[in-house]
N, C-alpha and C positions, 0 to 999 in steps of 0.2 A: 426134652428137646426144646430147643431154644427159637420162638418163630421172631421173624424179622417181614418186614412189610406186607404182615395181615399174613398172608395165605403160603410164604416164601420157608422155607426151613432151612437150617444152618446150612443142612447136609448137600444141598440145591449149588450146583459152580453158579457164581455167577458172571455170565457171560454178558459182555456191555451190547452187544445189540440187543439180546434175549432183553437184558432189564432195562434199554431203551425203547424197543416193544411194546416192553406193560408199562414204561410210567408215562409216553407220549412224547408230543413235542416241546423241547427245549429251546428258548427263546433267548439271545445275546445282544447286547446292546450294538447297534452298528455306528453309531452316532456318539461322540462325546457330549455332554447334558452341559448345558449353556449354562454360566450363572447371570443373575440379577446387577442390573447397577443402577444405584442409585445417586442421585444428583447429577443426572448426567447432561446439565444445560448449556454446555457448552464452552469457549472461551472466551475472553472481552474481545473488543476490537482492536486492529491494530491503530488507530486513527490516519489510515490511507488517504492521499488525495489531495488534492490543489487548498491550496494553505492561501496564497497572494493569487486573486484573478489579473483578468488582462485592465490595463489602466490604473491599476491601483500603486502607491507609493511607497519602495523601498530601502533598508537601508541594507549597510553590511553587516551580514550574519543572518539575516532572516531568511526563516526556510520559505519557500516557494512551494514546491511540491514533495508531498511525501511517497515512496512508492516501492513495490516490488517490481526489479527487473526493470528495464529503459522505455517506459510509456514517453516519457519525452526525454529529448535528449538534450545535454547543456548548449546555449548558444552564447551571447554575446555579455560578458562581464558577469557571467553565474559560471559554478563549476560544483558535480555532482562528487556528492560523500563516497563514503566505502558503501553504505548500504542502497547508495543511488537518490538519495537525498539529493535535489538542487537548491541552490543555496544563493544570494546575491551576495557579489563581492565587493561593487562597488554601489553607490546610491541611485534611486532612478526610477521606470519606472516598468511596471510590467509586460510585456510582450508576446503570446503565441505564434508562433506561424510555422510556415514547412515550407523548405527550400522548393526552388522552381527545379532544379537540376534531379532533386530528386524525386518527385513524380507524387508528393506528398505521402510519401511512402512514412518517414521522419516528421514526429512534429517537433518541433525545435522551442527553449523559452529563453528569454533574452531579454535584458532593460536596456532603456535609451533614456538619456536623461532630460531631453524636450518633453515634456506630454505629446508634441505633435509626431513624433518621431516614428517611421516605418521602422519596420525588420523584414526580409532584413537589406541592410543596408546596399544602396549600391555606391560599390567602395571605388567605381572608375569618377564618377561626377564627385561624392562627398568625400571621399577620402576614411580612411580608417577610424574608427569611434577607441581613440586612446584615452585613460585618464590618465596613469602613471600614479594617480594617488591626489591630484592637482585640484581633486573638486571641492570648489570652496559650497563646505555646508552650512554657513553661516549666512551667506549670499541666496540661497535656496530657502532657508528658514525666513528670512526675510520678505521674500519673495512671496512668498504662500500667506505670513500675518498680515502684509498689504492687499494681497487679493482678499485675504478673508474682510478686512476694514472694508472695501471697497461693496463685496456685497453686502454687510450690512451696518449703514450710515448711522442708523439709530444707536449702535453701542460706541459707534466714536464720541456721538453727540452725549452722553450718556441716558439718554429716555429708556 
């Protein structure tokens, strides 16, 4: 006679309570077991965020601000990419603000090409801020190596 689990004989049915009985409790995973990762630091940055502050000098093509979704929205002479990139179209100079009408709900960015110049404009007294393409950059270039001569005298003189 043939024994099986110590004290059990062939001749013995076996019945699954009876032999759950004597071998106890049976324990099943209820959770699937996690793995390991390694290297998991993360991914670069996107380089988000104001590229050109306010008063600072633009030309066409330079991005302004980089961004997810419309933190600001385009205003006078920029116009935003496909991924919401704002960009200057024309030369000038940088501007923040948010319209009065809307409750500064919108912050708006926009170049003027005075340095003195508000945004945004009120278009009944100045009339509309058009360039067409008309802006002499050469005249601007000009304009800026004279102020620069002007504050300092000693490299016109050459000391």
């Amino acid at each position: 006679m043939q024994r099986f689990f110590g004290s059990l004989t062939a001749n013995v049915p076996l019945d699954p309570k009876w032999l759950l009985s004597r071998v106890g409790q049976v324990r099943t995973a209820t959770k699937r077991a996690g793995g390991t990762v390694r290297n998991h630091g993360g991914s670069p940055g996107k380089r988000l965020g104001i590229k050109k502050f306010s008063d600072q000098y633009c030309i066409p093509g330079n991005i302004i601000v980089r961004q997810r979704g419309t933190q600001f929205h385009p205003g006078q002479h920029v116009k935003m990419g496909r991924d919401h990139t704002i960009y200057a179209v024309a030369p000038g100079f940088v501007r923040f603000y948010t319209e009065k009408w809307m409750s500064k709900q919108r912050r708006f960015v926009g170049l003027v090409l005075e340095r003195g110049e508000k945004l945004p404009r009120d278009e009944s007294t100045q009339g509309r801020s058009r360039y067409f393409g008309l802006v002499d950059l050469n005249r601007i270039k000009e304009e800026e190596r004279i102020a620069r001569e002007v504050e300092s005298p000693r490299r016109v003189l050459g000391l």
